[in-house]
C-alpha positions in Angstrom: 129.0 130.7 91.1 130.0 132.6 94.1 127.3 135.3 93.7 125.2 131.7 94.0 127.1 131.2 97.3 127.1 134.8 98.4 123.3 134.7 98.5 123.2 131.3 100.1 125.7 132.6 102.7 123.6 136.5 102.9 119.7 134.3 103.4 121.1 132.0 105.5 124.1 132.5 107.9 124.0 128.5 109.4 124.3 127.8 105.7 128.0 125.9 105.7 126.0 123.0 105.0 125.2 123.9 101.6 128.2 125.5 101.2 129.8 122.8 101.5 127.6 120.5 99.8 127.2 123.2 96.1 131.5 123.8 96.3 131.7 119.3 96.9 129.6 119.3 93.7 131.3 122.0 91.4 134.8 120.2 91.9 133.3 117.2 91.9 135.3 115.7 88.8 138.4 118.0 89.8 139.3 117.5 93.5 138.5 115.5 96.5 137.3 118.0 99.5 136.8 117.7 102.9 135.4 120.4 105.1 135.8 120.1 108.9 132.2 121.2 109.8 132.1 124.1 112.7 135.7 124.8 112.4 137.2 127.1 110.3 139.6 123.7 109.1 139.1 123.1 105.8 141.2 120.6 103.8 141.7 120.7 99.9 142.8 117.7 98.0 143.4 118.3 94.3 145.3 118.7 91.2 148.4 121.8 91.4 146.1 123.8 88.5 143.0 123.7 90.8 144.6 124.5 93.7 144.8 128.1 94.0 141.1 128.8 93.1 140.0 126.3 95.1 141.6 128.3 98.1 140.6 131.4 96.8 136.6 130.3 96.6 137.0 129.0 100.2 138.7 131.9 101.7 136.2 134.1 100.0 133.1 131.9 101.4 135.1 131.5 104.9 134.9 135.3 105.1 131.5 135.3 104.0 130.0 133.6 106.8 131.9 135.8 109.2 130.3 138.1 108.2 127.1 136.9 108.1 125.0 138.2 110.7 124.5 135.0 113.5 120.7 133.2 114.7 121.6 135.9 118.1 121.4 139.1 115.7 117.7 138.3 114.0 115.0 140.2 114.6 112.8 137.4 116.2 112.7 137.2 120.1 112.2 133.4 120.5 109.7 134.0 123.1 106.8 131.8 124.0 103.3 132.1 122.9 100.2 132.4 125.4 99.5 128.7 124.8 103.1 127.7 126.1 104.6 126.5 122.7 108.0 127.2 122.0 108.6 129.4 118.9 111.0 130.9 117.0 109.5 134.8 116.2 108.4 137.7 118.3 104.8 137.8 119.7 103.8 140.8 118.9 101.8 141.0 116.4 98.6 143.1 114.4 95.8 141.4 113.9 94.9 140.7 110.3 91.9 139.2 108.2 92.9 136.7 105.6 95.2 138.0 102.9 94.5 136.7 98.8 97.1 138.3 96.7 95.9 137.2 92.8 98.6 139.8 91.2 101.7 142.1 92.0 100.2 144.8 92.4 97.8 143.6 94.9 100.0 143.9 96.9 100.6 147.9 96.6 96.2 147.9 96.4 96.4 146.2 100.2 99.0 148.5 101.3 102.1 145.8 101.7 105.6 148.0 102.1 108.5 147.3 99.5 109.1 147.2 95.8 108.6 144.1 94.7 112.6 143.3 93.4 115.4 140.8 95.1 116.8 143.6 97.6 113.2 145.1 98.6 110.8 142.8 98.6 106.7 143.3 99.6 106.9 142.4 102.8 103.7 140.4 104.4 105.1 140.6 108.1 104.3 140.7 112.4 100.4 139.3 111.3 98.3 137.5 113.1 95.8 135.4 111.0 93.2 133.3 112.8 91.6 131.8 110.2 89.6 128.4 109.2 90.1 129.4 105.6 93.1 129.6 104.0 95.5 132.5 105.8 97.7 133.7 103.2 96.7 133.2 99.8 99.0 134.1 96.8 98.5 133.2 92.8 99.8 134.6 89.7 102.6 136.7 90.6 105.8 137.5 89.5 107.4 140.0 92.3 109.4 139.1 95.3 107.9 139.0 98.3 108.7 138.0 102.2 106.1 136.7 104.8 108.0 137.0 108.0 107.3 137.4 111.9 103.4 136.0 111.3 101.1 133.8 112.9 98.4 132.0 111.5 96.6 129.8 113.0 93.0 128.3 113.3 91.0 127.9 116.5 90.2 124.4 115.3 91.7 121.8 113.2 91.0 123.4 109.8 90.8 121.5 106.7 92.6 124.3 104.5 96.0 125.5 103.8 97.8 128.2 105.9 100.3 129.7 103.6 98.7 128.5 99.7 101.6 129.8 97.0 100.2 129.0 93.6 102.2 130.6 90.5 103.8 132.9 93.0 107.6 132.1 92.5 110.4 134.6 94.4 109.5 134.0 97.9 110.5 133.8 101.1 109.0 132.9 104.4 110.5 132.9 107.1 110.5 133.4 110.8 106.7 132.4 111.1 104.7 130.1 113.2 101.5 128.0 111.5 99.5 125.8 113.0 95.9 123.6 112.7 95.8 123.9 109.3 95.5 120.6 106.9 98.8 122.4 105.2 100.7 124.6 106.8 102.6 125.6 103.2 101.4 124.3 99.9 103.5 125.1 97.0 102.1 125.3 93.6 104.0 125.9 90.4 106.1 128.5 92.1 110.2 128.3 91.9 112.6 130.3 93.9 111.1 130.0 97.5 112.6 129.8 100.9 111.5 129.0 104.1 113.3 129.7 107.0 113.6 129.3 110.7 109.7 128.9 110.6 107.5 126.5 112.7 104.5 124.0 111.6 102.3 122.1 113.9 99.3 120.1 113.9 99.4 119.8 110.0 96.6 117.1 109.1 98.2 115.9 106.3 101.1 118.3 105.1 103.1 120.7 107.0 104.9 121.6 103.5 104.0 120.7 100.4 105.6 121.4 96.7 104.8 120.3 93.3 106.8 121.6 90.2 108.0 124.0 91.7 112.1 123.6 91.4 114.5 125.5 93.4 113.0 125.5 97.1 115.2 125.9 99.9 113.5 124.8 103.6 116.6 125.9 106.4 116.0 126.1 110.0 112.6 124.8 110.0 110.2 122.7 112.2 107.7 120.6 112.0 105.5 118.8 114.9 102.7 116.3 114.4 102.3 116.1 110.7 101.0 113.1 108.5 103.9 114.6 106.2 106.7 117.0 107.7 108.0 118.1 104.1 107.0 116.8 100.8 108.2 117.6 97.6 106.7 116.2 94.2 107.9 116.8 90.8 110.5 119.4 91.3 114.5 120.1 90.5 116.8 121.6 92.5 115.2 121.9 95.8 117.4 121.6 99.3 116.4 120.8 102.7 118.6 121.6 105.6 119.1 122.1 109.3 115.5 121.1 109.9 113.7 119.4 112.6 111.0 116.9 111.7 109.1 115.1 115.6 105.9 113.3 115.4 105.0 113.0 111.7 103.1 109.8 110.7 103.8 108.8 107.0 106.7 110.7 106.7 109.1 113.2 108.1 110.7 114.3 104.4 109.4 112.8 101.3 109.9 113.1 97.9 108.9 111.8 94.4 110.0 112.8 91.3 112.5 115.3 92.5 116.5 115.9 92.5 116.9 117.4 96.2 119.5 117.7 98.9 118.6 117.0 102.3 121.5 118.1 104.5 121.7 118.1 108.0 118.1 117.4 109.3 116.9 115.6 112.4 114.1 113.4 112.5 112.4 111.4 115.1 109.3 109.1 116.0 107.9 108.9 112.7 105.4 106.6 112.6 106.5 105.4 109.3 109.4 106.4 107.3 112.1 108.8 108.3 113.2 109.9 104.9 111.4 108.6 101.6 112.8 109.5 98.1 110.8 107.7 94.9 112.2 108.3 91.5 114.6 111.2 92.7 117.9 110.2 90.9 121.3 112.0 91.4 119.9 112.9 95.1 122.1 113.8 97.8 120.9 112.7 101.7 123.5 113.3 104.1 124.8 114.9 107.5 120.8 113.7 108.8 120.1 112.1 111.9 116.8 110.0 111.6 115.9 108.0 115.2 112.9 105.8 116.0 110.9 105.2 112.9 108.6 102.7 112.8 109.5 101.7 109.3 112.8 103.4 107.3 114.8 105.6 108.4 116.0 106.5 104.9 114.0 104.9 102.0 115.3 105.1 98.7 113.0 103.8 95.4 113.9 104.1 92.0 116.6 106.4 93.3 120.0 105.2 91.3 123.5 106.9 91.8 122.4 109.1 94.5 125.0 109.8 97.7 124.2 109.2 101.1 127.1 110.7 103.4 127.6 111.1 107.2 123.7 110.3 108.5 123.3 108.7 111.6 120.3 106.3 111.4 119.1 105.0 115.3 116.9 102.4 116.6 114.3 102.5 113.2 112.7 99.5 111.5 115.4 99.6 109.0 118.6 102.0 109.0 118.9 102.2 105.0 116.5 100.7 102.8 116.7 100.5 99.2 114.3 99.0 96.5 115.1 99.4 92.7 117.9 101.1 93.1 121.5 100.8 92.0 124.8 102.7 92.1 124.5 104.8 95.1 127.3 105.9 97.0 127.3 105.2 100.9 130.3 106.7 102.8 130.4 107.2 106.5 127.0 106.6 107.4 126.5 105.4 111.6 123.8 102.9 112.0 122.9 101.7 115.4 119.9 99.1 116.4 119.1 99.2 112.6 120.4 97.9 109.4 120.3 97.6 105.8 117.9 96.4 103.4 117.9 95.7 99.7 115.2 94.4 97.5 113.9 93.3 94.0 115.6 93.6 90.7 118.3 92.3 89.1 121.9 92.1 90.6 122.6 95.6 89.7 120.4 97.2 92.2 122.3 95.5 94.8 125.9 96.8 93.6 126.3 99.9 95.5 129.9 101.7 96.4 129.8 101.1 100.3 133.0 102.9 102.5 133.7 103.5 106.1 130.5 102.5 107.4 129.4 101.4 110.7 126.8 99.5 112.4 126.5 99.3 116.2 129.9 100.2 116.2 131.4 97.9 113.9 132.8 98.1 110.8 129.8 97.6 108.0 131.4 94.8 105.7 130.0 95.3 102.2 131.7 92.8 99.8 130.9 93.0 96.1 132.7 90.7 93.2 135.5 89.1 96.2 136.3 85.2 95.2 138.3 83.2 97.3 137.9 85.4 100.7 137.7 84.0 104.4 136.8 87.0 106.7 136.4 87.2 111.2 132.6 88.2 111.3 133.6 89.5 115.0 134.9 92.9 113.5 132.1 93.6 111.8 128.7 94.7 112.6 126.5 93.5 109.9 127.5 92.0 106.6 126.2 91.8 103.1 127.9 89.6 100.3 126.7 90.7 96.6 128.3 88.5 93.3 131.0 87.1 95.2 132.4 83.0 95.2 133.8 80.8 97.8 133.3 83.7 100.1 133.7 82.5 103.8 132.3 83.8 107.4 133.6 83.0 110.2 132.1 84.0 114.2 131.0 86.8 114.6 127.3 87.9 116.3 125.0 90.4 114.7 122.5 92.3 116.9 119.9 94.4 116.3 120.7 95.5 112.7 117.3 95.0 111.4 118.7 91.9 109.1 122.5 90.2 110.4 123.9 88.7 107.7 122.8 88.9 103.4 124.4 87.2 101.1 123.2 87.8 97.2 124.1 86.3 93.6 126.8 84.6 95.2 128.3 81.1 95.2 130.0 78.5 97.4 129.6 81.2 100.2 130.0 79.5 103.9 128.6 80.8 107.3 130.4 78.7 110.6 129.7 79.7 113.8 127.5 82.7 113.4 125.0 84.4 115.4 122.2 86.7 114.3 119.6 87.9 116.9 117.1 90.2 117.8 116.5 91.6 113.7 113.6 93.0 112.1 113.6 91.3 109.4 116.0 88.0 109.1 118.9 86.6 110.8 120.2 85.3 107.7 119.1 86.2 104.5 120.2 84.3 101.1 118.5 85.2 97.4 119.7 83.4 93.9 122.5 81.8 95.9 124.0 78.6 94.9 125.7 75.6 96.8 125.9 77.7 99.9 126.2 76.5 103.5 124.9 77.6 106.7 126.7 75.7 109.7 126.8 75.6 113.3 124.8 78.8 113.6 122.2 80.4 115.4 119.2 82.8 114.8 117.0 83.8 117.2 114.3 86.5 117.8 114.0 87.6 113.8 111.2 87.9 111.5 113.1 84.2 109.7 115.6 83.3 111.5 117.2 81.5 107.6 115.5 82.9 105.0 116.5 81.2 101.5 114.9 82.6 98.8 115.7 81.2 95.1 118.5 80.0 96.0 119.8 76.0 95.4 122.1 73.2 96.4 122.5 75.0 99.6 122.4 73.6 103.3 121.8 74.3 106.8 123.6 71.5 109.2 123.7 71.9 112.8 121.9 75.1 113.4 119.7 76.5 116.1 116.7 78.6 115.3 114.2 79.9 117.9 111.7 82.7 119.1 111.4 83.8 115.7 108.5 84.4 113.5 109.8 81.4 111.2 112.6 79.5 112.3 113.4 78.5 108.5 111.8 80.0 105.7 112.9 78.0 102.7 111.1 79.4 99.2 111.3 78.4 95.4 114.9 76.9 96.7 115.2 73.8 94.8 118.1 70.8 96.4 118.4 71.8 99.2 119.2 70.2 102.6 118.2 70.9 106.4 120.6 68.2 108.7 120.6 68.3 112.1 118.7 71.2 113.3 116.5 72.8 115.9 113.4 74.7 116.0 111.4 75.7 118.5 109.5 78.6 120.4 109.1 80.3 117.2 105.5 82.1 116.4 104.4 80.3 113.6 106.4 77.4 112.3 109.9 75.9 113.2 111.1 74.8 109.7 109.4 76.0 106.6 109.9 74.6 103.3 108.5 75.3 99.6 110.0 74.1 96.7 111.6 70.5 95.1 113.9 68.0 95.8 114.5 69.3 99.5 116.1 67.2 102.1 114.6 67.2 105.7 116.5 65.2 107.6 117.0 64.1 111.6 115.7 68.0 112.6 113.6 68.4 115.9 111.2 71.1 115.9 109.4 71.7 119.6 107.0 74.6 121.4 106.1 76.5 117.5 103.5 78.6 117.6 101.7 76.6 114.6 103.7 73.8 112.9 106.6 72.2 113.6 107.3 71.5 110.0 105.2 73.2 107.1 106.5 71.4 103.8 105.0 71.7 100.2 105.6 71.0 96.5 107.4 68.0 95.2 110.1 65.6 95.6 111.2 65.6 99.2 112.8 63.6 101.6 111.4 64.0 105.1 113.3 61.6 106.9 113.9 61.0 110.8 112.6 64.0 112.1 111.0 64.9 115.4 108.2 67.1 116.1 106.5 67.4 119.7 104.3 69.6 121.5 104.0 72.5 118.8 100.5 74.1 118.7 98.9 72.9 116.3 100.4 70.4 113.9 104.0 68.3 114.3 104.2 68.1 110.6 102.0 70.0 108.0 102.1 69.0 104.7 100.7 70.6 101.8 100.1 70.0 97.9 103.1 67.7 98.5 103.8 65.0 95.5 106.1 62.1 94.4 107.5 62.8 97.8 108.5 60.2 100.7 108.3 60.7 104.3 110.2 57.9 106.3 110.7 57.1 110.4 109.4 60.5 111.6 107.7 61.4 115.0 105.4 63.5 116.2 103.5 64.1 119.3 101.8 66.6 122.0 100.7 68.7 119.3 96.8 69.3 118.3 97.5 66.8 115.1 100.5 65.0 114.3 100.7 64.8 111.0 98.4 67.1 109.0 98.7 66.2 105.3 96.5 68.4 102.6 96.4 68.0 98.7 98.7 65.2 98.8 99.6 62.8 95.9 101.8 60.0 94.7 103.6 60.5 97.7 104.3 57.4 100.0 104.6 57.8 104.5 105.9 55.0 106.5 107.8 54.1 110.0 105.9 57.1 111.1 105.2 57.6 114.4 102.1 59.7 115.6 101.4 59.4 119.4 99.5 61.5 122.2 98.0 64.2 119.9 94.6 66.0 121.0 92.8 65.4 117.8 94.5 63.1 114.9 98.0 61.3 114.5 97.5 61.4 110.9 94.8 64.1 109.1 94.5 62.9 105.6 92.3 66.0 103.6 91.7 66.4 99.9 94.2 63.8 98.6 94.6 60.7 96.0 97.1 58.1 95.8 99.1 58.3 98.5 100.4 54.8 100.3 100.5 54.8 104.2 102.0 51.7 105.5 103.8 50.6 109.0 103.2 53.8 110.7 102.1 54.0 114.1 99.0 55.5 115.8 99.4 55.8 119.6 96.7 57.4 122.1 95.3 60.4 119.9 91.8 61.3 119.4 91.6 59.6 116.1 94.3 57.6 114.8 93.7 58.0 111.3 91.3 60.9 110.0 90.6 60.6 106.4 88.3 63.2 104.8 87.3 64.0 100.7 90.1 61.8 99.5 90.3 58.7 96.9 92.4 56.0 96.0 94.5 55.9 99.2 96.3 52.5 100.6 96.7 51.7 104.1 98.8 48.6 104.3 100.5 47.2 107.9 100.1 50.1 110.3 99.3 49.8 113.7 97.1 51.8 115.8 96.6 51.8 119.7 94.0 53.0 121.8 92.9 55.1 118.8 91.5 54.5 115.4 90.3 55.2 111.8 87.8 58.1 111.3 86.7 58.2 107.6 84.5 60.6 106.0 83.5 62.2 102.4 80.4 63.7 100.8 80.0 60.8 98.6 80.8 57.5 98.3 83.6 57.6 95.9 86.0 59.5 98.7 85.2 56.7 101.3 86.8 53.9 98.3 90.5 53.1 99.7 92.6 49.9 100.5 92.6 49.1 103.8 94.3 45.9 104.3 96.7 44.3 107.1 96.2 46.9 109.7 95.9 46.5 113.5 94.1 48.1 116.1 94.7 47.7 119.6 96.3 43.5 118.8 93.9 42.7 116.4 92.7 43.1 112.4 91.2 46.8 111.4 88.1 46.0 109.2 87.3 48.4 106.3 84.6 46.6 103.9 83.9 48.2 100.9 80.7 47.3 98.6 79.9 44.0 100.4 76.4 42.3 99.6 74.7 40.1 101.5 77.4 39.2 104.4 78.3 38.5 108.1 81.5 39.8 109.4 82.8 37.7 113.1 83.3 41.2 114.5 85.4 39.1 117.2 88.6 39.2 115.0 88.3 43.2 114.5 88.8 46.1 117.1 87.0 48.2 114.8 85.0 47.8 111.6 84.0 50.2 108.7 81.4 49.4 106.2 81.3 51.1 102.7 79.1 50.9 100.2 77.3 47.8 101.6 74.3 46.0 101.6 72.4 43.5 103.9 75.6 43.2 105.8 75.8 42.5 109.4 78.6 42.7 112.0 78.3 40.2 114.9 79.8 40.0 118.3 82.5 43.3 117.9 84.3 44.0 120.9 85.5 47.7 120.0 87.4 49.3 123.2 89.6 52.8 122.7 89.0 52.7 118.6 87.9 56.1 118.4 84.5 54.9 116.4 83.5 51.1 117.2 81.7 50.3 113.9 81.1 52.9 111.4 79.0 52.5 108.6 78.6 55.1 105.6 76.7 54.9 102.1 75.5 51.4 103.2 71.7 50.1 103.6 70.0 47.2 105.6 73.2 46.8 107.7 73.0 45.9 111.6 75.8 45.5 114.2 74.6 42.7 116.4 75.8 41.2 120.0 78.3 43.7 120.1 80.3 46.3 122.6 81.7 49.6 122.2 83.5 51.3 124.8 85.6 54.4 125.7 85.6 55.7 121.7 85.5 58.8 121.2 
């Protein structure tokens, strides 16, 4: 073991990170160890028997990196190059054709100094390698070997790899500047390489690449304006450290398949994802800094019982984002303008051991299995709630931590007073929850302001939700209730509702971007609501049955009441006034009873198209009315009786033979179906069509007047 860290310590003289990282994971089962990073303070919990060596390794390894020759005592000048880039080698160099190296002793044949073992290496170094091929080529091998001090580069974005290491294990680069190449390093099959203090930009795709090729340690290395900074597929064992990652698109250090440590990196403005780890169990992440991503800072898939320690994730997409993933452990991680996320599975991938975060400066409050617990929300920053019962939140605002508050597999959970703005993804968030409540609260500015998501018997009273993408997103969330709520200025729709036996009730929704309501499935109660001057529709309904809707209102939107798929389900007391196209738009629906509703100065009062069997009993329309319409006759065959339009009968005839209708008892007439009928002496003013007649033959409208329709 400490020949292991005497090497570390001899390769690598900023390498206390590891150090301290390789002794935490020795004595992991033993002791608890803290190291005071860049001081020589080191503290050293653990049982009386372990003491002693414990000191002795750490004194030995403290000594060690005094010794260590320091970044000032390299051999690299850190000069700039004639194009004005920054780098971290000496610029003078021999110019140098391509090198392929297909066996050890190639590289005797091409005149490369050394011996091929651990202390003297073939050394590859001071080249530079302008080349649209691939610059340094090496396969098959089995000798150690050191590319150091080089430049390779392309004049123009080449579509190869700089540095290709195929079968070649045992080597080191380090020290080296690579640029416009597809690649800078790709690593094949090769174990036991290092890169060091080397420089890749303008990597199409990869500035490092490995697959199954264990044991890779990247230190003191940069990347600039990659599609991936570092990426590491199928391998064990590999470490990345002290590394800068700017500008990479997909990601700035991914990997797949892999047990890795990524210790002390900094990335920024990645496009996407900071750090990404899929199926790399066991993984250690910590001491990063990851800023601006447009997506994850870290990402963690498939990744269980892996540590993330002492990273400090700023003003990403997400902060901490993990998906199938379960029993990490998440100590002392700084998160500011981002959050956490958790998603899919079962419980268990939400039960993670959470300690001494923060987020925006608060405490992190991560509660798992608590009954019976009331906290202040105002100390914390951002909260999530996994498994717990009768679990209370009080106060407390929540900015900018890309989702404020998540509550989980949890029961009787209350939320007074709260405040979650300006998130990513939702203010509040609530998935397989039961009788919860959400109360006197507000979210604004979030992807859903209230998200509930499987989750039943729960309900939102007296809350304010606005400039969101959804006000309320309410999904597969059977029983529950929305009482006494606002919506408005949101993108798309103030209060969104899927799922059975909901409760809407006595909720104003105003200025959405699309709907005021958007309400679907079965068994609802819509009941006093107002909706007015949304963009498109007040209420949209949708593939709703066995439902009522009762006494609501809606104006100043493009349609009132837009109802699709509908059935079984009965609407009255509405009230549908000044709307630019339709109070009511009736589409694609069967059985359905309309009856004293209200029509008041829209376009078309009622608009019924390809739909059967539906009743209109007692409503009264004004200065608007009925606009049927089908593609055959059986979707124009409803009952129309007892309605009014503008003070006096609505006639809808259906199938009449032979017949003359005094058109001076109706405001507007329909004819269905019918034959040698005639309508005499209609006076139809503001009824959006005077007569209509549809599927009919040798009909006439005599003596009549139609005026101001539309």
């Amino acid at each position: 073991m400490l020949s292991h860290l005497c090497s570390i310590v001899r390769e690598y003289p900023n390498a206390i990170w590891a150090i301290s990282e390789v002794a935490s994971i020795f004595f992991v089962e033993y002791a608890t160890i803290n190291i005071v990073l860049f001081s020589s303070n080191i503290t050293v919990r653990s049982y009386d028997n372990l003491r002693p060596k414990i000191i002795i390794l750490f004194s030995f390894v403290f000594l060690l990196v005094l010794a260590s020759p320091t970044a000032d005592s390299l051999d690299s000048t850190g000069s700039d190059d004639v194009t004005g880039r920054q780098t971290v080698f000496s610029n003078a160099y021999t110019n140098h054709t391509a090198i392929t190296i297909t066996s050890d002793a190639d590289f005797i044949s091409q005149g490369f100094p050394g011996y091929g073992n651990e202390t003297h290496p073939y050394l590859i170094d001071g080249l530079l390698i302008d080349s649209s091929g691939e610059c340094i080529s090496i396969s098959s091998t089995t000798a150690h070997y050191v590319i150091r001090n080089c430049y390779l580069t392309s004049e123009t974005s080449a579509s190869s790899r700089a540095i290709s290491l195929d079968s070649a294990p045992n080597g080191t680069i380090q020290n080296t500047f690579i640029d416009m190449h597809s690649h800078g390093v790709a690593i094949y099959a090769s174990t036991n390489i290092t890169i060091y203090n080397t420089t890749i930009e303008n990597a199409d795709t990869y500035a490092i690449w490995q697959r199954q090729s264990d044991s890779l340690s990247v230190n003191n290395s940069k990347t600039l304006n990659s599609k991936y900074g570092m990426y590491s597929w199928d391998n064990s064992y590999s470490m990345f450290f002290n590394n800068s990652v700017t500008n990479s698109q997909m990601a700035g250090i991914y990997t797949q398949d892999s047990t890795c440590s990524i210790l002390n990196n900094t990335i920024d403005n990645v496009e996407s994802k900071g750090i990404v780890m899929y199926g790399s169990p066991n993984s250690n992440v910590s001491y990063n800094t990851v800023t601006d991503c447009g997506s994850s800072g870290i990402y963690l898939s498939d990744c269980a019982s892996s540590t993330l320690r002492f990273n400090l994730l700023e003003n990403n997409h997400e902060g901490l984002y993990f998906k199938n993933t379960e029993g990490c452990y998440v100590y002392n991680n700084s998160l500011s303008n981002n959050g956490v996320i958790m998603e899919e599975g079962s419980i268990n991938y939400y039960i993670h051991d959470f300690e001494n975060n923060t987020a925006n400066g608060k405490e992190l409050g991560y509660f798992e299995s608590v009954n019976g617990t009331s906290i202040d929300g105002t100390s914390y920053g951002l909260i999530f709630v996994v498994n717990c019962t009768f679990f209370e939140i009080t106060g407390g605002v929540f900015d900018n931590t890309t989702q404020g508050v998540t509550i989980l597999y949890s029961d009787n959970c209350t939320l007074t007073g709260v405040s979650s703005l300006n998130q990513i993804q939702d203010g509040f968030y609530l998935k397989n929850c039961q009788d919860c409540m959400i109360t006197d609260c507000i979210a604004a500015n979030s992807s859903n302001g209230i998200t509930l998501d499987s989750s039943s018997f729960c309900d939102i009273w007296n809350t304010t939700v606005y400039e969101n993408l959804n006000g309320m997103y309410i999904w597969a969330s059977p029983n529950c209730t929305v009482y006494n709520s606002t919506a408005y200025f949101n993108t798309e729709i103030g209060i969104y509702f899927v799922g059975e036996n909901g409760t809407i009730l006595e909720n104003t929704a105003y200025s959405n971007g699309d709907s005021g309501f958007k309400i679907s499935y079965r068994y609802h109660e819509i009941t006093g609501n107002i909706a007015y001057s949304n963009a498109e529709n007040g209420f949209r309904i949708l593939e709703l049955i066995n439902s009522t809707m009762t006494q609501n209102t809606a104006n100043g939107s493009v349609v009132g009441f837009y109802l699709d798929n509908l059935g079984n389900t009965n609407y009255s007391q509405n009230i549908a006034y000044d709307n630019s196209d339709s109070g009511f738009n009736i589409y694609n629906s069967d059985g359905s009873t309309f009856f004293n509703n209200s029509m008041i100065n829209n376009t078309h009062g009622i608009h019924i198209e390809d739909s059967t069997d539906l009743i209109l009993l007692n409503n009264t329309l004004t200065n608007n009315g009925i606009y049927a319409n089908g593609f055959e006759v059986d979707f124009m065959y409803h009952t129309v009786e007892h309605n009014s339009i503008n003070g006096k009968k609505l006639g809808y005839f259906v199938n009449l033979t032979d017949s003359v209708i005094d058109g001076s008892q109706y405001g507007q007439v329909i004819l269905v179906d019918c034959t040698n009928t005639n309508v005499t002496d209609l006076v139809a003013i503001n009824a959006t069509i005077g007569a209509d007649i549809q599927f009919s033959s040798s009909c006439a409208i005599i003596n009549s007047v139609s005026r101001y329709n539309s």
